[in-house]
DRENDO-1510 file (C-alpha; in Angstrom, 1 decimal, always signed):
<recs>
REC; n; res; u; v; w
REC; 1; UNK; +113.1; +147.1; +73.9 .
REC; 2; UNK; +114.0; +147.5; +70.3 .
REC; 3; UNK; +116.7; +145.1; +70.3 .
REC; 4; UNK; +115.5; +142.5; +72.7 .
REC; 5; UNK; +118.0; +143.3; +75.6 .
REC; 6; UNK; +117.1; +143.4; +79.3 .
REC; 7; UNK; +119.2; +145.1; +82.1 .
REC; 8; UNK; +118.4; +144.8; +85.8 .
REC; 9; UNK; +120.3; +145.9; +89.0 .
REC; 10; UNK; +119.8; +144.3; +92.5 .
REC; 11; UNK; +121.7; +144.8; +95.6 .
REC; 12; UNK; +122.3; +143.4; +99.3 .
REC; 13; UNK; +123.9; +144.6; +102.0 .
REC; 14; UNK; +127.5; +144.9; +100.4 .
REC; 15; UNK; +126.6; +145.1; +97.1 .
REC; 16; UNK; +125.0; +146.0; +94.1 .
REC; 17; UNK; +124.8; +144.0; +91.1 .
REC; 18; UNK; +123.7; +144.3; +87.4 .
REC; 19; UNK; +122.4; +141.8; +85.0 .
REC; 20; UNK; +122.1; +142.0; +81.3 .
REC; 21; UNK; +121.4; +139.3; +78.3 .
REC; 22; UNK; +121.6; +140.7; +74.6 .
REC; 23; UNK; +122.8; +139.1; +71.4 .
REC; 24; UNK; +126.2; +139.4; +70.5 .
REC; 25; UNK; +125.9; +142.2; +68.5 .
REC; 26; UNK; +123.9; +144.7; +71.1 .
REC; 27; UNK; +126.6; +144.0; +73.5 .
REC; 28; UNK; +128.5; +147.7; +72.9 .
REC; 29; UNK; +124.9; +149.4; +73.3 .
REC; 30; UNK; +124.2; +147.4; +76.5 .
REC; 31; UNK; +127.5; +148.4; +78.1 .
REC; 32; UNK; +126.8; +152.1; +77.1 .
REC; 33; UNK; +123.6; +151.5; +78.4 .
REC; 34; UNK; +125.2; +150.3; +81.9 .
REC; 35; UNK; +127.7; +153.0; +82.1 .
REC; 36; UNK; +124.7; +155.6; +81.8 .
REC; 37; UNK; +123.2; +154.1; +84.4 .
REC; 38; UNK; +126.1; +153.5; +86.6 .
REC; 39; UNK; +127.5; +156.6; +86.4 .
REC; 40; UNK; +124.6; +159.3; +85.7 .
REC; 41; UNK; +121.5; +158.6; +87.4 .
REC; 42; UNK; +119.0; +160.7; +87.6 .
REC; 43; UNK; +117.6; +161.0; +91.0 .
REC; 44; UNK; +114.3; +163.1; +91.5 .
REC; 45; UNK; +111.7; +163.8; +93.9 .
REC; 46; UNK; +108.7; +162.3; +92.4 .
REC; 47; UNK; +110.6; +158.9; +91.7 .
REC; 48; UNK; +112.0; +158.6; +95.1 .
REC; 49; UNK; +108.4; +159.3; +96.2 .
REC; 50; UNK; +106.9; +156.9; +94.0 .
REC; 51; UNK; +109.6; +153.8; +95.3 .
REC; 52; UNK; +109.2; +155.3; +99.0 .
REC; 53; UNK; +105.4; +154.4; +98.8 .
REC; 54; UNK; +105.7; +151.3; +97.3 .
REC; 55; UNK; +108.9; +150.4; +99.5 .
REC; 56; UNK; +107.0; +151.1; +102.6 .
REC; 57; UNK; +104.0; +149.1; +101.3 .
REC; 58; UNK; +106.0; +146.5; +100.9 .
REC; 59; UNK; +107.0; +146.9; +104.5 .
REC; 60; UNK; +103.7; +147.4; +106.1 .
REC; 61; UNK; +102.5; +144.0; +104.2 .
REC; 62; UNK; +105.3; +142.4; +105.7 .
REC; 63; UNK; +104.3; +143.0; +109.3 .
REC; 64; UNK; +101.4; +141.2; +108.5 .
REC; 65; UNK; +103.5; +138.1; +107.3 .
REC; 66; UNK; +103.9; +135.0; +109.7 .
REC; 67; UNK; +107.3; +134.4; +107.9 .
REC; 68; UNK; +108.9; +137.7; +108.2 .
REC; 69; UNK; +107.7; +138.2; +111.9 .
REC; 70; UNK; +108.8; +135.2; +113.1 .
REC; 71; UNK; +112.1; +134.9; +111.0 .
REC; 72; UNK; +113.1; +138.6; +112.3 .
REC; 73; UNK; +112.6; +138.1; +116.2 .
REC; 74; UNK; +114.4; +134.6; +115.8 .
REC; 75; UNK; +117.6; +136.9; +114.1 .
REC; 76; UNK; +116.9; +139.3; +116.7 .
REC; 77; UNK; +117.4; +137.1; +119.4 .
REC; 78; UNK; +120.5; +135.4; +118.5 .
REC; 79; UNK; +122.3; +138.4; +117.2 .
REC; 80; UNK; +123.4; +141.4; +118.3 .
REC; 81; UNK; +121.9; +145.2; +117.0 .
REC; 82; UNK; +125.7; +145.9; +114.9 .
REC; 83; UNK; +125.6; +142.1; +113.2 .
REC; 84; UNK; +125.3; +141.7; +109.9 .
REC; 85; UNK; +122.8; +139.0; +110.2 .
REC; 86; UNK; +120.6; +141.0; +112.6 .
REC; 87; UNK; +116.8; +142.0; +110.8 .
REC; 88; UNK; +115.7; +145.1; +112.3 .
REC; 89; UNK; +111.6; +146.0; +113.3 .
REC; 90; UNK; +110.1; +146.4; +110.5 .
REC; 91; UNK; +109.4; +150.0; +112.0 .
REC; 92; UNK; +112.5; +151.2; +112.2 .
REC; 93; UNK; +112.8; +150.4; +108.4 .
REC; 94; UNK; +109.8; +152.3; +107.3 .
REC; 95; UNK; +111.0; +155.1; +109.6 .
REC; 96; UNK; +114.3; +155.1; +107.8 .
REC; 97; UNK; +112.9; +154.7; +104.0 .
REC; 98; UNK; +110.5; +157.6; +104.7 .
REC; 99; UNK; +113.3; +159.9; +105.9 .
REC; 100; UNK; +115.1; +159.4; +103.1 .
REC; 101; UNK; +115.8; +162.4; +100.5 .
REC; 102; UNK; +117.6; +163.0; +97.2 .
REC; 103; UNK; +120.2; +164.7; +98.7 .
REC; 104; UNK; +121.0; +161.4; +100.7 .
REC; 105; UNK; +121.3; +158.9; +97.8 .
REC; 106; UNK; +123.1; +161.7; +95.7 .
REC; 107; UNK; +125.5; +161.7; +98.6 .
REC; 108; UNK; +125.8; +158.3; +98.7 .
REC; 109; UNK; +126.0; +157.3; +95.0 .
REC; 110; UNK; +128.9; +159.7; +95.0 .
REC; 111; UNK; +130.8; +158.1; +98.1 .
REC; 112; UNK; +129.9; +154.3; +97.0 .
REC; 113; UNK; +129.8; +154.1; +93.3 .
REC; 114; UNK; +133.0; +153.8; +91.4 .
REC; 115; UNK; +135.5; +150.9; +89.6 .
REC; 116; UNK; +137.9; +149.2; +92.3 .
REC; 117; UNK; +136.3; +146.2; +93.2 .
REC; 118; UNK; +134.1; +145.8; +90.2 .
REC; 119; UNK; +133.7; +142.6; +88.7 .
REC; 120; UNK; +132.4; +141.8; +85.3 .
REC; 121; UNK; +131.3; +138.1; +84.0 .
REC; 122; UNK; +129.9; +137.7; +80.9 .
REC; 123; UNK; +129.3; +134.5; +79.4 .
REC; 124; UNK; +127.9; +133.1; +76.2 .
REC; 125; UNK; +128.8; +133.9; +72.3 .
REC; 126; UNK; +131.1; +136.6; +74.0 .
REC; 127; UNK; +133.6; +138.5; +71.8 .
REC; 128; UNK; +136.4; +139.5; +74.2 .
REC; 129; UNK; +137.9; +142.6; +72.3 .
REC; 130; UNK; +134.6; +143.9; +72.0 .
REC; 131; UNK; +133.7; +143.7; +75.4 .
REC; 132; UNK; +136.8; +145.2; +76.8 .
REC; 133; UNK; +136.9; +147.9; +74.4 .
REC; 134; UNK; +132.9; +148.5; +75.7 .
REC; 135; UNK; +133.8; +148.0; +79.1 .
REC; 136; UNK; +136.6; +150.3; +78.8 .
REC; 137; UNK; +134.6; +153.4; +76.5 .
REC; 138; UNK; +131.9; +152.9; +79.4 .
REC; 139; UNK; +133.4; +152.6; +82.5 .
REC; 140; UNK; +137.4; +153.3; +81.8 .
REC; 141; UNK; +137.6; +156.8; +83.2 .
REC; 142; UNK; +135.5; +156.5; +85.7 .
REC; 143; UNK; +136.5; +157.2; +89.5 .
REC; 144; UNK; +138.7; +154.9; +91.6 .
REC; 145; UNK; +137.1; +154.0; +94.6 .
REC; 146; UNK; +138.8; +151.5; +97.7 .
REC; 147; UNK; +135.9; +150.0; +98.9 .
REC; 148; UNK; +136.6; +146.8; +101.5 .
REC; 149; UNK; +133.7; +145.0; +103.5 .
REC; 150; UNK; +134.4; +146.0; +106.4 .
REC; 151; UNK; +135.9; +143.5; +109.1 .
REC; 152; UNK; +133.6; +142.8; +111.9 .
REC; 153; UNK; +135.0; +141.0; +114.6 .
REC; 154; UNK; +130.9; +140.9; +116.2 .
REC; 155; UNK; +129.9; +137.2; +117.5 .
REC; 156; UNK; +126.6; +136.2; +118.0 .
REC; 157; UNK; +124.6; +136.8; +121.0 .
REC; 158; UNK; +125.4; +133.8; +124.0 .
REC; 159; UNK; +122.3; +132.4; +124.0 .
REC; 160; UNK; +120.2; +129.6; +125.9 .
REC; 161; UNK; +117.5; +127.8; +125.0 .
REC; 162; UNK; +114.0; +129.6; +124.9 .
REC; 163; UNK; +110.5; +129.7; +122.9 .
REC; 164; UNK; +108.8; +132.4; +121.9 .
REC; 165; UNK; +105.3; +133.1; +120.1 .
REC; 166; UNK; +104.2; +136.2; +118.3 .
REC; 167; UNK; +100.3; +136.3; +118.5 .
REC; 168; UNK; +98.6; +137.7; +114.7 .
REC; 169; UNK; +95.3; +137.3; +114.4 .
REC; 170; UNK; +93.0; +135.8; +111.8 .
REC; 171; UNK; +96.4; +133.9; +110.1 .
REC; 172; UNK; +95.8; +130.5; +108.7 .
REC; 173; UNK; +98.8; +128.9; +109.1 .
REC; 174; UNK; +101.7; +129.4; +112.0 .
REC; 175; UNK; +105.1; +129.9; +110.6 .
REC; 176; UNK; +108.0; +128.8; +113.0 .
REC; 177; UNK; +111.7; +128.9; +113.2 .
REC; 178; UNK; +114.1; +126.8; +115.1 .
REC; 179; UNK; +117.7; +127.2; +115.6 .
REC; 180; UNK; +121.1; +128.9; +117.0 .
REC; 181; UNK; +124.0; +130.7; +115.5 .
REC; 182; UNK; +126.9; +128.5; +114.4 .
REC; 183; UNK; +129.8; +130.7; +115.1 .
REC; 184; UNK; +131.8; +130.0; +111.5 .
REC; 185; UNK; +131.7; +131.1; +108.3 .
REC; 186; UNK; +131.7; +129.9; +104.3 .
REC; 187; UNK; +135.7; +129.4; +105.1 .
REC; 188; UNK; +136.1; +127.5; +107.8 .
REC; 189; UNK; +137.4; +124.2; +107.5 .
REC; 190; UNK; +133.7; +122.8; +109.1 .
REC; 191; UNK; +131.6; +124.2; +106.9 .
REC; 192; UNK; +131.2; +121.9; +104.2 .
REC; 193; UNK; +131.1; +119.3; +106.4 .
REC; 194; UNK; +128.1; +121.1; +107.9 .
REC; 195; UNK; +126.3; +122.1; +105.1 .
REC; 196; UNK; +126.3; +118.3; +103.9 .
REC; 197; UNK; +124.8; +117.0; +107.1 .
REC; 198; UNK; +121.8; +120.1; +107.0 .
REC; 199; UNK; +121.1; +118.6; +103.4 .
REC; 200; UNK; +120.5; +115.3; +105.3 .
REC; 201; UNK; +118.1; +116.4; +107.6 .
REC; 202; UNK; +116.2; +119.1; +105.7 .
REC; 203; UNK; +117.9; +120.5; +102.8 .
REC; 204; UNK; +115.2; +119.2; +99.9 .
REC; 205; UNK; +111.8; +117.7; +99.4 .
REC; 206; UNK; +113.7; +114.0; +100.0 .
REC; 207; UNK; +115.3; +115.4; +103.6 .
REC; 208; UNK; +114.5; +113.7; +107.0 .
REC; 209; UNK; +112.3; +116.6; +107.9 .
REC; 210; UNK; +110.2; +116.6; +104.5 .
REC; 211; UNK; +109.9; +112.6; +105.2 .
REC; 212; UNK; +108.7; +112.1; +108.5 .
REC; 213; UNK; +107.1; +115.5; +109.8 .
REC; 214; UNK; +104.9; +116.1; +106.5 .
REC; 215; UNK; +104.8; +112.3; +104.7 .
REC; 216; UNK; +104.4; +110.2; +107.6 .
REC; 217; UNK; +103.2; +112.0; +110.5 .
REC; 218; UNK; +100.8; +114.9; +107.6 .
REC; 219; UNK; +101.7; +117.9; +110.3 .
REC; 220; UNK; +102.7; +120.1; +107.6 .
REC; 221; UNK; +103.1; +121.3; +103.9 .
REC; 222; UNK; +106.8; +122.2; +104.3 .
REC; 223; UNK; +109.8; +122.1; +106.5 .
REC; 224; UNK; +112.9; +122.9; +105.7 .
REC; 225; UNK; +116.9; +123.2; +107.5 .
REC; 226; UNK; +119.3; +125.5; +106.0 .
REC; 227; UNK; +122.8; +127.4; +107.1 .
REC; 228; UNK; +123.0; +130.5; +106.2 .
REC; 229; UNK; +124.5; +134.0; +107.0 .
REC; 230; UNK; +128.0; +133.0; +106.3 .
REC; 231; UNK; +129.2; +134.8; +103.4 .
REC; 232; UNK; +132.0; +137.9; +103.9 .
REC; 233; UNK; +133.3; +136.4; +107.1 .
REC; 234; UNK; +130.3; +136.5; +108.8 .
REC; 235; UNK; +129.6; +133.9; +111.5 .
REC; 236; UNK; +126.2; +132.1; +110.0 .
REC; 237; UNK; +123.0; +130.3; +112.1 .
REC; 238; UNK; +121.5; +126.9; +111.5 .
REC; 239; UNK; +117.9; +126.9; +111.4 .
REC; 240; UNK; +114.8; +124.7; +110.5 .
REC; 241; UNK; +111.7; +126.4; +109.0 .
REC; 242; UNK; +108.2; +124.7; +109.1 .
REC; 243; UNK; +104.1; +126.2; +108.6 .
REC; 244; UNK; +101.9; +124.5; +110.5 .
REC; 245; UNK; +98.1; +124.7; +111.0 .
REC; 246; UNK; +97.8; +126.6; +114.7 .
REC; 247; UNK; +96.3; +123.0; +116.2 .
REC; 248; UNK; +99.4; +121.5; +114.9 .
REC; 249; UNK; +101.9; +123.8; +115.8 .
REC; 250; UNK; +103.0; +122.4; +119.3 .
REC; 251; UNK; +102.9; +118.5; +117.5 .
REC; 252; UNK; +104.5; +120.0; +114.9 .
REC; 253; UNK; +107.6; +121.9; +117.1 .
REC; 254; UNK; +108.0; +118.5; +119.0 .
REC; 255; UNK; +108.3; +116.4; +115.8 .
REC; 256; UNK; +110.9; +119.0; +114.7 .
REC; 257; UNK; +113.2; +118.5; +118.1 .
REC; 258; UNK; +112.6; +114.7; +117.8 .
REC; 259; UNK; +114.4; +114.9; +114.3 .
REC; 260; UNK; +117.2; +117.2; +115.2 .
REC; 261; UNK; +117.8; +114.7; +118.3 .
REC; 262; UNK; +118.4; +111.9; +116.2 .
REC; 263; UNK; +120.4; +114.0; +113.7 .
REC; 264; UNK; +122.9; +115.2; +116.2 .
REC; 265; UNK; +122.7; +111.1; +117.0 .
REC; 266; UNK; +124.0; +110.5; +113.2 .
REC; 267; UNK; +123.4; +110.2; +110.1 .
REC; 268; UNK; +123.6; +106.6; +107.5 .
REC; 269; UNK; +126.4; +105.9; +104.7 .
REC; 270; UNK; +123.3; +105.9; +102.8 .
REC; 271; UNK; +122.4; +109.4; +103.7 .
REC; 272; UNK; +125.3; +110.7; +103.0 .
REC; 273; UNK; +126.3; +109.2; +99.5 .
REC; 274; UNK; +122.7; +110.6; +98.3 .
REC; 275; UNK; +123.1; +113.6; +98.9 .
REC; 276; UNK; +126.7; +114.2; +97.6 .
REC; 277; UNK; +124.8; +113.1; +94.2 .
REC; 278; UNK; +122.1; +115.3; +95.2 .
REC; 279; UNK; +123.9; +118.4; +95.8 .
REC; 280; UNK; +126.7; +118.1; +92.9 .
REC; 281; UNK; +124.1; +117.2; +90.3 .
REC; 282; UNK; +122.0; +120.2; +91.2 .
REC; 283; UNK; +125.4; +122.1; +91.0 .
REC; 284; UNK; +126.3; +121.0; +87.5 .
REC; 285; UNK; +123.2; +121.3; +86.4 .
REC; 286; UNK; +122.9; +125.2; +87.7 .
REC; 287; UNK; +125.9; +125.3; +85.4 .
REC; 288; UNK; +124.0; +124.3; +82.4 .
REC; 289; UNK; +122.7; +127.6; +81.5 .
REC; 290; UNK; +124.8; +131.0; +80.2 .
REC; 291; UNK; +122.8; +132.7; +83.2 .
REC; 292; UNK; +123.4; +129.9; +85.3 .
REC; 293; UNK; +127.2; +129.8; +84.6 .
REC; 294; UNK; +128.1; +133.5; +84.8 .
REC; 295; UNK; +126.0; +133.5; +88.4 .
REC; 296; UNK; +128.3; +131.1; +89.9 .
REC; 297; UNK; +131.2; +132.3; +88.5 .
REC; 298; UNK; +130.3; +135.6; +90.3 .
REC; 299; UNK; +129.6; +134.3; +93.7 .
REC; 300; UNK; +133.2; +132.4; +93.2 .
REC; 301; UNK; +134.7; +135.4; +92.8 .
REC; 302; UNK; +133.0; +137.8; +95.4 .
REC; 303; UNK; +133.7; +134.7; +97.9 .
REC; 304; UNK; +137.5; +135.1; +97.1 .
REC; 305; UNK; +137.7; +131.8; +95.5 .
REC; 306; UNK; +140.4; +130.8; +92.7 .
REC; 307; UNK; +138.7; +129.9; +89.3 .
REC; 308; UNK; +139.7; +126.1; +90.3 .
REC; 309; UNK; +137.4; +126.2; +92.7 .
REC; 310; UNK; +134.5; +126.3; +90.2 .
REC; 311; UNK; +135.6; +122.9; +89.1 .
REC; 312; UNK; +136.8; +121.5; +92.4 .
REC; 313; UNK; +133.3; +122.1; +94.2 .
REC; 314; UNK; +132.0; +118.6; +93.2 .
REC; 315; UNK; +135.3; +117.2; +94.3 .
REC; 316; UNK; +135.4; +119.1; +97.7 .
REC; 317; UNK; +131.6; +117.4; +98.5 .
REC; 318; UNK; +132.1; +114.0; +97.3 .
REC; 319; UNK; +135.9; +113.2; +99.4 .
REC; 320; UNK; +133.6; +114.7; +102.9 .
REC; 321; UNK; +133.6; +111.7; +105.2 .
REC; 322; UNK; +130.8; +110.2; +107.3 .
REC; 323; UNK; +133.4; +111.1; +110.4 .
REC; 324; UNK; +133.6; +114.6; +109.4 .
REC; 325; UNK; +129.8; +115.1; +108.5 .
REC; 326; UNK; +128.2; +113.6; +112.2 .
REC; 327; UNK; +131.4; +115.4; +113.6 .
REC; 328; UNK; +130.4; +118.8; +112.7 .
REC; 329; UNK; +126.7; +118.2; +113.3 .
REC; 330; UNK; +128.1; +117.1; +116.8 .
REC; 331; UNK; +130.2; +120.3; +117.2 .
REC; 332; UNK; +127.9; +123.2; +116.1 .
REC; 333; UNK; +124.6; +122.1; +117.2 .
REC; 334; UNK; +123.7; +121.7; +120.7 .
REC; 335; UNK; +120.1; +120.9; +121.7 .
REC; 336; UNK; +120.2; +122.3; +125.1 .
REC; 337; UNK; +120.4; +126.1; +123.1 .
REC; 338; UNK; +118.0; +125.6; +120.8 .
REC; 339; UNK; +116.0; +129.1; +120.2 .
REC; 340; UNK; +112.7; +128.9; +118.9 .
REC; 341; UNK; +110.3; +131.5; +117.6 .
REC; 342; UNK; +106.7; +130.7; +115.9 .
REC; 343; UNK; +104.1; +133.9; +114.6 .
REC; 344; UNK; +100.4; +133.1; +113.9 .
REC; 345; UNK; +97.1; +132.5; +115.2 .
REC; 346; UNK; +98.4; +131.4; +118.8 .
REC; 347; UNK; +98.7; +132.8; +122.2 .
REC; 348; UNK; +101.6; +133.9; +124.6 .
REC; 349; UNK; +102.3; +130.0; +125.4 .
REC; 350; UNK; +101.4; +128.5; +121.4 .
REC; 351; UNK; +97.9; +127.5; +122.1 .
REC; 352; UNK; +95.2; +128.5; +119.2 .
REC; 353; UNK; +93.5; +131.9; +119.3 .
REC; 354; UNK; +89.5; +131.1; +120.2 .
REC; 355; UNK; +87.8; +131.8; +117.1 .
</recs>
């Protein structure tokens, strides 16, 4: 606090990353700072207590979400237990943060935490001598560790097409999601292709889904199509999101399939030349900002990308074809398996609860 800086850590399932902003001349302090941290925690009962607790509450409140409910069954049904893309009960997660001791994240941080496969990005008013020499003091001796992600050849579930509704009580709104795995990841030579045509049908407020089931037809305040799931050779899912009041939900899920019908049917010139603008503007513009820049140069790198790619991007959306976008929309997404899970106020067959 007494010079201005801020450091923050966050992690996911592979990793854990640190974030830090100073001025140019706290940079040697911040390092220190993050080596301290890195390398010596402190771990103690009573804060492990204190983060169970609120961990856990976080977990009970989200039993009670529409979102989370229905978003987890819908994982759970098209993946396997051992995938990476699999969300487990909420249960079992509570069970698992409240068995959780000292000794256990001692063991880990010991097992886990070391340089290897560290990557630094610092961008700004940077001094480069000064940061390697920081980087170095901090960090230099440290352990060596030869951490991979490990390869998991695990597919996604073969599925078939099925609905099903998770009854909550006393909810306002009915959150539903509707989808399939894909079977490819970031890599493969479809997915940009892919990830184009989802922009086209519900990727922003000015998406076929946005336009027609909320504008014109007023079933909802939002729905939304995204791929995700496909980072670290992980085979990703296609899914639409969408809230609906419970009297709406069942106009709401058929509006939904209507779209994705004529999707798979094909989408305009038109279509497609606006969101290449879309999607590479919003690009450049996430790199208009020192955060911004440094946050994309770090996914570039944990992707296994060359630096090229950070200025090929734009490039690599803007030469896809119309051919290869309805292609790939075509390929991966087949009506006939559609899985599709809503939570809320509604019965075992979607129908709204009697008040």
């Amino acid at each position: 606090e007494s010079v201005g800086a801020s450091l923050s850590f966050s992690s996911d399932k592979y990793r854990v990353r640190f974030s830090a902003r100073c001025l140019q001349k706290d940079v040697s302090l911040v390092i220190e700072l993050l080596g301290e941290q890195l390398r010596y925690p402190v771990f103690n009962e009573s804060d492990l207590e204190n983060l169970k607790k609120r961990r856990v509450g976080n977990l009970q409140r989200a039993k009670e979400n529409t979102r989370a409910q229905a978003g987890g069954k819908f994982s759970r049904i098209i993946y396997p237990e051992n995938h990476p893309n699999y969300s487990r009960e909420i249960d079992e997660e509570i069970a698992d943060v409240e068995k959780t001791t000292v000794t256990d994240i001692s063991s880990y941080h010991k097992n886990n935490y070391g340089l290897g496969k560290t990557l630094v990005v610092a961008v700004g008013d940077v001094d480069n001598d000064v940061l390697s020499k920081s980087l170095q003091k901090a960090l230099g001796d440290w352990r060596q560790l030869d951490l991979e992600i490990p390869a998991r050849n695990i597919s996604a579930n073969d599925i078939n097409s099925t609905t099903q509704y998770i009854t909550m009580e006393d909810k306002t709104s009915v959150d539903m999601f509707l989808g399939l795995p894909i079977g490819i990841d970031r890599k493969h030579d479809d997915y940009y292709a892919l990830m184009v045509g989802n922009y086209i049908l519900g990727g922003n407020f000015a998406a076929r889904l946005m336009q027609t089931v909320r504008d014109q037809m007023g079933l909802t305040y939002g729905i939304y199509s995204t791929v995700r799931g496909v980072n670290d050779g992980n085979d990703g899912y296609w899914s639409i999101w969408g809230t609906f009041a419970p009297h709406l939900l069942q106009d709401g899920k058929t509006a939904a399939v209507d779209q994705v019908s004529e999707w798979i049917s094909g989408v305009t010139e038109d279509e497609l030349n606006a969101k290449k603008e879309t999607i590479t503007g919003s690009y450049k513009v996430g790199m208009a900002t020192t955060g911004g820049l440094a946050g994309q140069i770090l996914r570039n790198a944990e992707r296994g990308y060359e630096d090229e790619t950070l200025d090929q991007y734009p490039g690599i959306i803007q030469d896809i074809s119309l051919e290869e976008v309805n292609t790939a929309i075509k390929k991966y997404i087949d009506p006939k398996k559609l899985v599709i899970v809503a939570a809320g106020s509604v019965d075992e067959t979607g129908k709204p609860l009697d008040k």
